[in-house]
DSSP file (Angstrom, degrees, kcal/mol; ACC not computed):
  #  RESIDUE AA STRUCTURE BP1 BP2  ACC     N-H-->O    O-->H-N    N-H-->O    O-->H-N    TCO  KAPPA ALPHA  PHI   PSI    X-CA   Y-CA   Z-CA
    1    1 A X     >        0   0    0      0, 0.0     4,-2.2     0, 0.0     5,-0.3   0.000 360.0 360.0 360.0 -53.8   94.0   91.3   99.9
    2    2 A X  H  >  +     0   0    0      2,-0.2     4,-0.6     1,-0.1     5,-0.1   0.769 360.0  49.1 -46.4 -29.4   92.3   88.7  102.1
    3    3 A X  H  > S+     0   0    0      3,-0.2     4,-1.7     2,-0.2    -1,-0.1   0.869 117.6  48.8 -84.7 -48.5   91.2   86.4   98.3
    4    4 A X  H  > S+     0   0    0      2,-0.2     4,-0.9     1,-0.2    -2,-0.2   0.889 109.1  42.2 -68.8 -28.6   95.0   86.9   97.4
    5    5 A X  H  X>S+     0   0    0     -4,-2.2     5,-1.7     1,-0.2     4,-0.6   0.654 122.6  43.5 -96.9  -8.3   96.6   85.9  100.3
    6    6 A X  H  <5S+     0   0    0     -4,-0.6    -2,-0.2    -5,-0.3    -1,-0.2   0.730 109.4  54.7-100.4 -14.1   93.9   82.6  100.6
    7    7 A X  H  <5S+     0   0    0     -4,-1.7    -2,-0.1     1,-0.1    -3,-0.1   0.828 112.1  46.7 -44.9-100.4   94.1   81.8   97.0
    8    8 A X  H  <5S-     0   0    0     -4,-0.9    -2,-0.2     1,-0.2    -3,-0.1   0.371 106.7-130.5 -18.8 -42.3   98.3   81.6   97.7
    9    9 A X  T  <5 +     0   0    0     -4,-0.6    -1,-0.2     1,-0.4     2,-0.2   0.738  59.8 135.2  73.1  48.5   97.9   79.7  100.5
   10   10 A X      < -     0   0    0     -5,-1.7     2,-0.4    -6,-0.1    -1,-0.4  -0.359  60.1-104.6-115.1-178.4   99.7   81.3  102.5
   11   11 A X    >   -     0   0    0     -2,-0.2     3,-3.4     1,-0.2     4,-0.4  -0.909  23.2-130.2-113.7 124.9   98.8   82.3  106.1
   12   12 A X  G >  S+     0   0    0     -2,-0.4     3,-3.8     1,-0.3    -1,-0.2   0.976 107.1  56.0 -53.2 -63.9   97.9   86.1  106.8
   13   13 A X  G 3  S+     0   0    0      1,-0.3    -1,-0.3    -3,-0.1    27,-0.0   0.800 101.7  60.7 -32.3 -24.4  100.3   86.4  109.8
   14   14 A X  G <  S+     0   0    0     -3,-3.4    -1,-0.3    94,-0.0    95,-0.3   0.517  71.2 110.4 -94.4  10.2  102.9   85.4  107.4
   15   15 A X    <   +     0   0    0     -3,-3.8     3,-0.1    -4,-0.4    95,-0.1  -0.474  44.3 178.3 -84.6 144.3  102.4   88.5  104.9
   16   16 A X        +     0   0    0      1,-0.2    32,-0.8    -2,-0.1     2,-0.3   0.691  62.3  22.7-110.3 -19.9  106.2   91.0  105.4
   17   17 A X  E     -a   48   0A   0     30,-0.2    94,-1.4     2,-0.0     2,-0.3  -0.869  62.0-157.1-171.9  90.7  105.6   93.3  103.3
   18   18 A X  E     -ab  49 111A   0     30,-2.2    32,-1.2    -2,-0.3     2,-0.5  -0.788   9.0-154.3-107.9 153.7  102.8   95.3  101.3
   19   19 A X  E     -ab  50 112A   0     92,-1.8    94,-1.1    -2,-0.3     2,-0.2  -0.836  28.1-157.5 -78.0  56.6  103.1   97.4   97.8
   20   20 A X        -     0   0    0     30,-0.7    33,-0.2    -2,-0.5    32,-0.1  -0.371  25.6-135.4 -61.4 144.6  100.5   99.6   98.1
   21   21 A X        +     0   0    0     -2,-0.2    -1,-0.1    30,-0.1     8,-0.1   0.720  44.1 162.8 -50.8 -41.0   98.7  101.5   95.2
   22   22 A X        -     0   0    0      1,-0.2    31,-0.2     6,-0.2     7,-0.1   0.694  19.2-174.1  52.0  91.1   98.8  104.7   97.3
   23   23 A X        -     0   0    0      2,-0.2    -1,-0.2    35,-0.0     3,-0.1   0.470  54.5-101.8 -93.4  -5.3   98.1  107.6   94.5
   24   24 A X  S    S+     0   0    0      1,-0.4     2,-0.3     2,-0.1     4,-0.0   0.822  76.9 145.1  78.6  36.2   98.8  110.3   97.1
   25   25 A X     >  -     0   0    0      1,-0.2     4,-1.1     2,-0.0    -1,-0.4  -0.866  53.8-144.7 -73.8 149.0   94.9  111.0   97.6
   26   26 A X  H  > S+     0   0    0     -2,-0.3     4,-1.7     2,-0.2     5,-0.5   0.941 108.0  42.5 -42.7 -64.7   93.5  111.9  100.8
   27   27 A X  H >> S+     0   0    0      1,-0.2     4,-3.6     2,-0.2     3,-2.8   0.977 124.4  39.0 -42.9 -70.0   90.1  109.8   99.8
   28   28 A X  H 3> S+     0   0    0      1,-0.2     4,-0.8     2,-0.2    -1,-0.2   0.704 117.6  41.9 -60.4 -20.6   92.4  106.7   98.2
   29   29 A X  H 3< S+     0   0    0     -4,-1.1    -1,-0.2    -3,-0.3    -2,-0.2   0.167 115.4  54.0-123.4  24.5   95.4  106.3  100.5
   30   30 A X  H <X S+     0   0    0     -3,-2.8     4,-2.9    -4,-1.7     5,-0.2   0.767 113.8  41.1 -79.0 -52.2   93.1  106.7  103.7
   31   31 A X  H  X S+     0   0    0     -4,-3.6     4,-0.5    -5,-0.5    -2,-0.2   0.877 113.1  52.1 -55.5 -55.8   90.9  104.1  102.6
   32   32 A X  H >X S+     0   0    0     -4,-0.8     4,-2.5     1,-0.3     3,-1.9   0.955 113.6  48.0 -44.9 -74.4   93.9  101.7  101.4
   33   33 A X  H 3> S+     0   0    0      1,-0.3     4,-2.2     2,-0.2    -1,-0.3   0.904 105.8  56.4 -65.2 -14.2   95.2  102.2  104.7
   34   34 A X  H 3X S+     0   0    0     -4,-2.9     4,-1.2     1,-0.2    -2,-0.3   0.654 111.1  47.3 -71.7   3.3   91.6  101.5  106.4
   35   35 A X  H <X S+     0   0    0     -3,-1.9     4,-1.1    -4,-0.5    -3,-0.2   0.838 104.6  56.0-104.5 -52.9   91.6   98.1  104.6
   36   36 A X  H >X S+     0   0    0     -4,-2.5     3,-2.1     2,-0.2     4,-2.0   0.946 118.0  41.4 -32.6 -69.9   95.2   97.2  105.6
   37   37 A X  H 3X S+     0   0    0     -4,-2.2     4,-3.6     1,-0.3     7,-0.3   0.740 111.8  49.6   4.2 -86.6   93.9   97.7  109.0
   38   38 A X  H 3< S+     0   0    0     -4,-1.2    -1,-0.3     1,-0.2    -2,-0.2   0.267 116.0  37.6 -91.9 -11.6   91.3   96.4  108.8
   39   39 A X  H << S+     0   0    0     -3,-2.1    -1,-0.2    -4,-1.1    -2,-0.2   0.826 126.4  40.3 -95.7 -59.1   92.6   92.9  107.1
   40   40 A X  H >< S-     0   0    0     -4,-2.0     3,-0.6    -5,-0.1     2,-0.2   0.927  90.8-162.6 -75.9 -68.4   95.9   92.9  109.4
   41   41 A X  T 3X S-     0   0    0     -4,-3.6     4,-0.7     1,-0.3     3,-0.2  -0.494  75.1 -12.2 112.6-153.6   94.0   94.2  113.0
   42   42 A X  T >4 S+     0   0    0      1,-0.3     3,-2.3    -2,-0.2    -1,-0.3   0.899 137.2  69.0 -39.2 -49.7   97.1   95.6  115.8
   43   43 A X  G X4 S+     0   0    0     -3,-0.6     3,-2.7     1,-0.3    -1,-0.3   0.707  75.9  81.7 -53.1 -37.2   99.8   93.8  113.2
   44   44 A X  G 34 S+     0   0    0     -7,-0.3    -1,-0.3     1,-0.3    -2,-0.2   0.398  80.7  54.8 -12.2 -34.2   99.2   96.0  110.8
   45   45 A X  G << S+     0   0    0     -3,-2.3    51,-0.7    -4,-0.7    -1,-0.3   0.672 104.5  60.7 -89.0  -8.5  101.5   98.8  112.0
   46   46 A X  S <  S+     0   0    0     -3,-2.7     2,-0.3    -4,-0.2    -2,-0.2   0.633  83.5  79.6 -70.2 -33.8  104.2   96.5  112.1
   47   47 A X  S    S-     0   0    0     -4,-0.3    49,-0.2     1,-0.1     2,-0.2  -0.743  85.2-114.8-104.4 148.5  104.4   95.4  108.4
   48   48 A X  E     -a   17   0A   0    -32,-0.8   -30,-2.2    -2,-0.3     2,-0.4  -0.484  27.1-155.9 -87.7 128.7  106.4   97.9  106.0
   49   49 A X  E     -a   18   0A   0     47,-3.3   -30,-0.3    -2,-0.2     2,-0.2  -0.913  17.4-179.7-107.7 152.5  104.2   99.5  103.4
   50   50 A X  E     -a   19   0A   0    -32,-1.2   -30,-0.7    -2,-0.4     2,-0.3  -0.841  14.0-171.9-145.6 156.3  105.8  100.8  100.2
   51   51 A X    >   -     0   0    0     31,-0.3     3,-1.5    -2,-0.2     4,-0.4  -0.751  18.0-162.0-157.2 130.0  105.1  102.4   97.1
   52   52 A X  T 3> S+     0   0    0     -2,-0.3     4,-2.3     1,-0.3    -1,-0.1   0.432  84.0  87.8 -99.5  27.1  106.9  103.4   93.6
   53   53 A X  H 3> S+     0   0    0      2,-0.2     4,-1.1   -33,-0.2    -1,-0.3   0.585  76.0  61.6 -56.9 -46.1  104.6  105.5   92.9
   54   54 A X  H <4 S+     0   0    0     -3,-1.5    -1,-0.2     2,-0.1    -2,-0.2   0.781 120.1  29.9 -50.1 -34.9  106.5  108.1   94.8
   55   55 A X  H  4 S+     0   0    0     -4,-0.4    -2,-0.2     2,-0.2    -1,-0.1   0.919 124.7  42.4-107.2 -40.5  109.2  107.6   92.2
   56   56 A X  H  < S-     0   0    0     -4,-2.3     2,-0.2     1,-0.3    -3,-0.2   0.897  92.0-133.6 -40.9 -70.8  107.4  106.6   89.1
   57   57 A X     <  -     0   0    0     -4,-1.1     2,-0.5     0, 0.0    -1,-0.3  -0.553  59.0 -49.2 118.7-177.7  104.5  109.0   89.0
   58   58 A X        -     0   0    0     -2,-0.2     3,-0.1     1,-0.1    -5,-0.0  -0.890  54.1-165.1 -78.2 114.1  101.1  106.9   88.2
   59   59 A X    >   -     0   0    0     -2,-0.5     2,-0.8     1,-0.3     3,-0.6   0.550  26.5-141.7-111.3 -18.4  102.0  104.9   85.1
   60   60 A X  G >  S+     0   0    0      1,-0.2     3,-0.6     2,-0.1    -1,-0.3  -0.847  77.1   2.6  93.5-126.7   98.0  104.1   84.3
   61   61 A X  G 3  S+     0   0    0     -2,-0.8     4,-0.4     1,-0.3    -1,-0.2   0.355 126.8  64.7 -72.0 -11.2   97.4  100.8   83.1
   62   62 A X  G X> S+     0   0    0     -3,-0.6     3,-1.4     2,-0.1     4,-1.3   0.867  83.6  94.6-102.4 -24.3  101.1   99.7   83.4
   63   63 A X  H X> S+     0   0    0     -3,-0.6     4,-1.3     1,-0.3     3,-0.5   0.665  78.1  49.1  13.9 -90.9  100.9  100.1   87.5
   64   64 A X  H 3> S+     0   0    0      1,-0.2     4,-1.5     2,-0.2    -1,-0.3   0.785 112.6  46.4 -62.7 -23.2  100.1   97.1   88.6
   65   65 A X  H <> S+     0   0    0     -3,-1.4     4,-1.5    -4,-0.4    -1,-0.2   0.868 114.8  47.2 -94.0  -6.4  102.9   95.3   86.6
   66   66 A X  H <X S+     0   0    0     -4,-1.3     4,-1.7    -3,-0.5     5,-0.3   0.819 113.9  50.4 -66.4 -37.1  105.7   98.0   87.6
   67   67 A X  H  X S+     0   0    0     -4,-1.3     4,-1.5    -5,-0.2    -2,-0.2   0.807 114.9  43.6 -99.2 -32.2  104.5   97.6   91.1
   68   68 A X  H  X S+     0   0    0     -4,-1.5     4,-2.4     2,-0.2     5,-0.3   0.924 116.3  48.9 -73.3 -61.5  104.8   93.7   90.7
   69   69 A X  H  X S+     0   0    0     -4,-1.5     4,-8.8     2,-0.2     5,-0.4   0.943 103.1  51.0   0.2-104.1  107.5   94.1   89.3
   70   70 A X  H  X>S+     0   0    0     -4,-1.7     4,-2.8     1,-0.3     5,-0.6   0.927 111.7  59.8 -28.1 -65.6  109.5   96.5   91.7
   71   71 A X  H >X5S+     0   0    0     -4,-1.5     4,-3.8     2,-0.3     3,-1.3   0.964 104.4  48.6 -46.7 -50.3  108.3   93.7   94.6
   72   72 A X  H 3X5S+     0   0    0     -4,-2.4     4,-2.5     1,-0.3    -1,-0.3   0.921 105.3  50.9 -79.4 -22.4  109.9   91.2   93.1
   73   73 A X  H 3<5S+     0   0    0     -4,-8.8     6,-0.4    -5,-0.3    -1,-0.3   0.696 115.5  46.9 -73.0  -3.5  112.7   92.6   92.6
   74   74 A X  H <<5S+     0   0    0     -4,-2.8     5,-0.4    -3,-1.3     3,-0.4   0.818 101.3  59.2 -97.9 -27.5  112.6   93.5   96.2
   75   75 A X  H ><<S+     0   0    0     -4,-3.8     3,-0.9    -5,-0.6    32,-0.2   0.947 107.7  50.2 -58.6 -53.4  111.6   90.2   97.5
   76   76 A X  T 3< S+     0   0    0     -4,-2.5    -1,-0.2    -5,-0.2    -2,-0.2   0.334 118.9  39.1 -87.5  26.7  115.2   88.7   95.8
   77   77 A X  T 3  S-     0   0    0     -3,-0.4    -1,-0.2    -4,-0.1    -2,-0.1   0.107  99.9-127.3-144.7  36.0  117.5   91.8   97.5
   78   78 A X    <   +     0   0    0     -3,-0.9    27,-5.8    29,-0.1     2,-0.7   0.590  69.2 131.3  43.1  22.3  115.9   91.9  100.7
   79   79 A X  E     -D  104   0B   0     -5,-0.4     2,-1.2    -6,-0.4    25,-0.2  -0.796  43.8-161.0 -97.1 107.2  115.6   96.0   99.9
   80   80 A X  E     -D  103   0B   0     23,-5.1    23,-3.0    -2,-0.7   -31,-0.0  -0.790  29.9-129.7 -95.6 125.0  111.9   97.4  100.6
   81   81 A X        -     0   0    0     -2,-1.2     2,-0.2    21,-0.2    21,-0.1  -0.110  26.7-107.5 -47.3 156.4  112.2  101.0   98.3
   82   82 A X        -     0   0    0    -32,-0.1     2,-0.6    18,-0.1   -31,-0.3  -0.475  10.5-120.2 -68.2 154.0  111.2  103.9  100.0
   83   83 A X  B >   -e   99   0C   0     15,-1.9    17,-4.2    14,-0.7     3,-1.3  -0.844  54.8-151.0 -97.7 123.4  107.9  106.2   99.6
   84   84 A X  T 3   +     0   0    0     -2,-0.6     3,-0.1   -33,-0.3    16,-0.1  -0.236  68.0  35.0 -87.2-161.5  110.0  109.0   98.8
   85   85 A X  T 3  S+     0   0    0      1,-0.2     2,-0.7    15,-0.1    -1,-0.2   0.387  73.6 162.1  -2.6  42.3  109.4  112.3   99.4
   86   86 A X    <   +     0   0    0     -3,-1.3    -1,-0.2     1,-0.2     3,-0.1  -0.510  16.1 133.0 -49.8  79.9  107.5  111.3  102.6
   87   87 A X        +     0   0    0     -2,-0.7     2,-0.3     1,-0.4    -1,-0.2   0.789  64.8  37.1-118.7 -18.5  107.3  114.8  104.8
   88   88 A X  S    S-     0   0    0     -3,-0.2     2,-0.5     2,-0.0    -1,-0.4  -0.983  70.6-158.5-130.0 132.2  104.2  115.2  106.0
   89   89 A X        -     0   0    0     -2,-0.3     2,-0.4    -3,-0.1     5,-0.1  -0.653  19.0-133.0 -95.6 149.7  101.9  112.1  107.2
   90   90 A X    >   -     0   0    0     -2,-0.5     3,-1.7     3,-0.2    -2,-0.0  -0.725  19.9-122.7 -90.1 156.4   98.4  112.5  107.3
   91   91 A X  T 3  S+     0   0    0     -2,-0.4     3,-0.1     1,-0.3    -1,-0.1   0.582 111.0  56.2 -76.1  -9.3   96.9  111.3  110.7
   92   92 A X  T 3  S+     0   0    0      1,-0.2     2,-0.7     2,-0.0    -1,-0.3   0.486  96.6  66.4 -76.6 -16.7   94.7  108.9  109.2
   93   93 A X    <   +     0   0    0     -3,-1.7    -3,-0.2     1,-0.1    -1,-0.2  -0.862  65.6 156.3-113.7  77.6   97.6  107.2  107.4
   94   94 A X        +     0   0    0     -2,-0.7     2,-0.4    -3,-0.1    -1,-0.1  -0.069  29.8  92.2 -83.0  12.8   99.3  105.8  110.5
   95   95 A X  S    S-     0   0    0      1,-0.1     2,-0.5   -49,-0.0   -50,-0.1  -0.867  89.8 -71.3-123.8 157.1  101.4  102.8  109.5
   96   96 A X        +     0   0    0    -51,-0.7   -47,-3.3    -2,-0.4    -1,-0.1  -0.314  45.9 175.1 -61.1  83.5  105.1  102.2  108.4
   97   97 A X        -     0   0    0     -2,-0.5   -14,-0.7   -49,-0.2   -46,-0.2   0.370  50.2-117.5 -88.2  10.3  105.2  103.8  104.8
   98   98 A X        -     0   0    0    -16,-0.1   -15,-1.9     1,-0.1     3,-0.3   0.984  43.1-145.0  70.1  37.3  109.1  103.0  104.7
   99   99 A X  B     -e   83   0C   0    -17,-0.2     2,-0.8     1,-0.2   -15,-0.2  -0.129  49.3 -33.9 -79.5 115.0  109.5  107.0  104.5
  100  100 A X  S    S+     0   0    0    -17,-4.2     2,-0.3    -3,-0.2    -1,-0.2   0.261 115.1  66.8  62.0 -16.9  112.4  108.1  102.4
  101  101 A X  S    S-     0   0    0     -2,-0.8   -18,-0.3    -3,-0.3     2,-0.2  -0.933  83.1 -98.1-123.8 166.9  115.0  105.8  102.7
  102  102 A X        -     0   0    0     -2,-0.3     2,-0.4   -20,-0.2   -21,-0.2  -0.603  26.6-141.7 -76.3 145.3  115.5  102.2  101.7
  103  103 A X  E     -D   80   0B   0    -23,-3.0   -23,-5.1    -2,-0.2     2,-1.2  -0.861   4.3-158.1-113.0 121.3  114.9   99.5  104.1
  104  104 A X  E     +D   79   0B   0     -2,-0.4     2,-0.5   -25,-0.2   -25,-0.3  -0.750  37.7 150.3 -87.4 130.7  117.4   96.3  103.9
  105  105 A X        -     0   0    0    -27,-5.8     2,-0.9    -2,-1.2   -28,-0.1  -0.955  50.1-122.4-148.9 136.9  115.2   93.7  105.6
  106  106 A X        +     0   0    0     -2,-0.5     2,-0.3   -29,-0.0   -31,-0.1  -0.583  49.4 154.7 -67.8 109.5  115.0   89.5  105.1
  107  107 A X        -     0   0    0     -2,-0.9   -29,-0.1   -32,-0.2    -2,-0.1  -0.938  35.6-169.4-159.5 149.6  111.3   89.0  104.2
  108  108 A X        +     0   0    0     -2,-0.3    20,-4.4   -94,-0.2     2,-0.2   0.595  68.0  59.4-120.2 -19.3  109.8   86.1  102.2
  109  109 A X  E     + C   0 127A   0    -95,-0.3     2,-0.3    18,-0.2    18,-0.2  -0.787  51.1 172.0-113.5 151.4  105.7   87.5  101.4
  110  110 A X  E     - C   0 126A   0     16,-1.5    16,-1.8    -2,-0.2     2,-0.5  -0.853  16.1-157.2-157.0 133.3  104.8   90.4   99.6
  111  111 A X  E     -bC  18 125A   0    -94,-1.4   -92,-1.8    -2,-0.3     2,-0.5  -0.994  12.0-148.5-125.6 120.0  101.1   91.6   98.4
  112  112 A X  E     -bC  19 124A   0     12,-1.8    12,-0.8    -2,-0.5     2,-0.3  -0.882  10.1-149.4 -80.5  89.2  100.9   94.0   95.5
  113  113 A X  E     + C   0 123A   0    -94,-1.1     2,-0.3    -2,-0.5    10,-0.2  -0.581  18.3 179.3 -78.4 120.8   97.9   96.2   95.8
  114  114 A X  E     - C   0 122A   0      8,-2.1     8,-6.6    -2,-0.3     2,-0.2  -0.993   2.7-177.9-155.3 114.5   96.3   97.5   92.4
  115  115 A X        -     0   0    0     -2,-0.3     2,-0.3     6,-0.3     6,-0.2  -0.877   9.5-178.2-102.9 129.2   93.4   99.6   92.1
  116  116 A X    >   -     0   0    0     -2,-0.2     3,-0.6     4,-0.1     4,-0.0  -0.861  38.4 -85.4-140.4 173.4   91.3  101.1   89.4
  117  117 A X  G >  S+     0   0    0     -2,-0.3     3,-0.9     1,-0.2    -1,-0.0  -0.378 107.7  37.3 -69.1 164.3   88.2  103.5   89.2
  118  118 A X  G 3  S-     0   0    0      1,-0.3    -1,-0.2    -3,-0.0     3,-0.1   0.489 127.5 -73.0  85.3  13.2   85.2  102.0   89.6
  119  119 A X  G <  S+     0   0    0     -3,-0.6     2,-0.7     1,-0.2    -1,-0.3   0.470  79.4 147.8  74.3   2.2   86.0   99.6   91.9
  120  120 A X    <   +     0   0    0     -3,-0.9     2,-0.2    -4,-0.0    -1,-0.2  -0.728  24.4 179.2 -80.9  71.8   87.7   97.6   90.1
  121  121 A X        +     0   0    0     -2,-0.7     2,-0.3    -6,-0.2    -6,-0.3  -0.553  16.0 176.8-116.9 161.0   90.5   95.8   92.3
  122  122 A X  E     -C  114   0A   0     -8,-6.6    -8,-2.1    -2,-0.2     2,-0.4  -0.927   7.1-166.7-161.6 132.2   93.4   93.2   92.1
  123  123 A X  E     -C  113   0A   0     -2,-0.3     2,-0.6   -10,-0.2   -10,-0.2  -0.938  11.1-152.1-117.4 139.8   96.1   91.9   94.7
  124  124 A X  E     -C  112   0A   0    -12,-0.8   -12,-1.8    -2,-0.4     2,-1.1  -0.929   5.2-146.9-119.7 117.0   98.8   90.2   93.7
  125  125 A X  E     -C  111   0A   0     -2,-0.6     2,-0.5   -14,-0.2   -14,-0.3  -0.561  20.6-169.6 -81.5  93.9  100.4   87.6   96.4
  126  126 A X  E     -C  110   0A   0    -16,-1.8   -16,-1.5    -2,-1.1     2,-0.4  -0.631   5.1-176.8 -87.9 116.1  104.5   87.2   96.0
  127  127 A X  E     -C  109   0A   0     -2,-0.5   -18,-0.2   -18,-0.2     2,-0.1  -0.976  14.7-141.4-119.6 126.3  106.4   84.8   97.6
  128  128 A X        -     0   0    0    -20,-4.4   -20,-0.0    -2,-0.4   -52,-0.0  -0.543  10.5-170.7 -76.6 153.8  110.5   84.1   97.7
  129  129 A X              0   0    0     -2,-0.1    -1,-0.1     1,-0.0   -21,-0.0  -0.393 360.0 360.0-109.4  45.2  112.0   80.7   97.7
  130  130 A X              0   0    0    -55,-0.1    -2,-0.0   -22,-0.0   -22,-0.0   0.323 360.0 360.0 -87.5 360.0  115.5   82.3   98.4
């Protein structure tokens, strides 16, 4: 997340919005949130994390570009989707998953988080000019 959001040249503070990969593991969407953390520091609970994974299912190999996707369409109608069928959080996954409803909010950055076995990772940094 940190390589995408200095590639873009964008400024970390400036990030609104994340897509996380979030498969609904304990292991994978602890960790995913220790990195957010751990990238972002106190802001981190502030910026809305999202995922369409909740609605999709895990598409495999087509993920990351549905997930890219879904962001950009959310970046031009100022809607971040909901993680739907949010009811119980685990206490390690502490941060604003956007739980069950849609959020209209103005926001201009978005990082798309895409994950694969093996370690094998890729963030994608989205920015609106609207």
């Amino acid at each position: 997340m940190k390589l995408a959001i200095q590639e873009a040249g964008i400024r970390l503070e400036e990030t609104d919005v994340i897509s996380a990969h979030a498969t609904s593991t304990k292991v994978g969407d602890r960790i995913e949130t220790l990195a957010i953390k751990k990238l972002l520091g106190a802001s981190a609970a502030h910026i809305p994390i999202t995922t369409n994974k909740s609605m999709t299912g895990h598409s495999m190999g087509a993920s990351s570009v549905l997930e890219a996707i879904a962001l950009i369409k959310s970046l031009q109608n100022n809607i971040i989707p909901p993680t739907i069928n949010h009811d119980h959080q685990d206490s390690e996954c502490d941060l604003d998953y956007v739980p069950n409803r849609a959020r209209e909010i103005k926001f201009k950055i978005g990082l798309s988080n895409s994950f694969w076995f093996g370690g094998h990772n890729a963030v994608t940094a989205l920015q609106s000019n609207m």
